[in-house]
N, C-alpha and C positions, 0 to 999 in steps of 0.2 A: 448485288452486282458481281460480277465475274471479272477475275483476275485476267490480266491483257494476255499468261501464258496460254491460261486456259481455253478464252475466246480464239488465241491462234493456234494453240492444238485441236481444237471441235474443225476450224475452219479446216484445215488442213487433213483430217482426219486421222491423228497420227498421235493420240493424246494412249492410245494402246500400245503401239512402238516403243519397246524397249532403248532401243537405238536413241529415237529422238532424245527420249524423257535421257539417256546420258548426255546428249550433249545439252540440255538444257541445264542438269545440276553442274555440266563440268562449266559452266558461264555464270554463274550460282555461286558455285566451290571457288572462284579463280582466286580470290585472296587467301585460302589456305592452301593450295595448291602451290601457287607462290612460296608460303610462307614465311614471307619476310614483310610485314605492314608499312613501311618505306619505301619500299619497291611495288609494292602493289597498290598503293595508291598514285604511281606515276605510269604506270602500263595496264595496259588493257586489251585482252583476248577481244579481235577482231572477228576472226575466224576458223572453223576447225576443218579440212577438208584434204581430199589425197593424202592422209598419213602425213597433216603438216597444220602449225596452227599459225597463225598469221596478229601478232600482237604489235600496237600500235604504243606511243611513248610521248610523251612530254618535255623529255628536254633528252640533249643527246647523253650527257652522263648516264642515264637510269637503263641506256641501251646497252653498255657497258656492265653494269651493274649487273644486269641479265645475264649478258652473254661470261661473266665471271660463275653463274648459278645456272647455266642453260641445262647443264649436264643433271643436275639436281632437279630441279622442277621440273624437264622430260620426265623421268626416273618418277616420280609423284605421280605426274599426269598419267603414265601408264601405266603404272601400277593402280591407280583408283579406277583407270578405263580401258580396260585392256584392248578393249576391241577397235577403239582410234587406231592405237600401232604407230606414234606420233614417231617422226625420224627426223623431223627436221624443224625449222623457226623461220619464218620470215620475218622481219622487224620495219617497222618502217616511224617515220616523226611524223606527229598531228600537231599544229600549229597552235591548236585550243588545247588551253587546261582541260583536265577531263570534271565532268560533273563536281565530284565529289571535293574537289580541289577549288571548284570558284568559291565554295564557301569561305573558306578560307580567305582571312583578312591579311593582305599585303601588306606590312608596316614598311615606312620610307624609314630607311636609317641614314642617321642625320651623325656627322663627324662629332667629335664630345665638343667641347665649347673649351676653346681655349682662347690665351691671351691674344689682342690683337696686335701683331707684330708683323712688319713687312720690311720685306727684304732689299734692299736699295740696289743689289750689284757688288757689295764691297763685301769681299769675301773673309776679311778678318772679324766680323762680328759672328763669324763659325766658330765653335768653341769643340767641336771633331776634327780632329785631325785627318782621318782619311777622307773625310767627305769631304772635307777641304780642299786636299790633294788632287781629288776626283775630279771635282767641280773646275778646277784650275785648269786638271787637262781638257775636260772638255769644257773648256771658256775656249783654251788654246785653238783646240779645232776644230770649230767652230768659224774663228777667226783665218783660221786658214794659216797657223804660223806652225 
């Protein structure tokens, strides 16, 4: 059985195109191109086209995270492709984890397990001082005094 690249370079007749076969390794390559595995398991090369590649993210920190490495990972991408000629980034948020990420088990974290102690209002069983202090003022206004 034939690889899905494959079947859609026969379809397309384009499996001879130098051209193509780069942007199919630079979608291939994108985690070392990256090369930061933390960062490239939360974005993902969308698309490459007009001298721009258009990469999608998972949560808005990692867009950040990019844009502190943009200058670096251009700098990778064209030097392994030269004939992109990437200039620019588009970024955009995808709502879904990507693939590779729903693996990934979620653990609920749960606060440690402490004494059970409740708090009545009476601010002298505070045994801090400033949060004592804090708390007072705002009791105070709160109160409105």
């Amino acid at each position: 059985m034939d690889k899905a690249d494959q079947i859609i370079s026969n379809l397309f007749n384009i499996q001879g195109n130098s051209e193509s076969k780069g942007y199919r390794e630079a979608y291939k390559n994108w985690k070392k191109i990256i090369g930061d595995e933390r960062l490239s398991d939360h974005c993902k090369l969308e698309d490459i086209s007009n001298h721009a590649i258009r990469v999608s993210f998972d949560h808005p920190g990692w867009i950040q995270v990019f844009k502190m490495n943009q200058s670096r990972i251009l700098k990778r991408l064209n030097t392994q492709y030269p004939n992109f000629s990437i200039t620019s980034v588009s970024m955009h948020l995808n709502n879904e984890k990507f693939v590779q990420n729903k693996a990934e088990e979620k653990k609920e974290i749960k606060p440690p397990a402490t004494k059970n102690q409740s708090f009545n209002g009476d601010l002298k069983s505070i045994n801090d001082n400033e949060l004592k202090m804090r708390l007072e003022s705002l009791k105070k206004t709160l109160q409105g005094k």
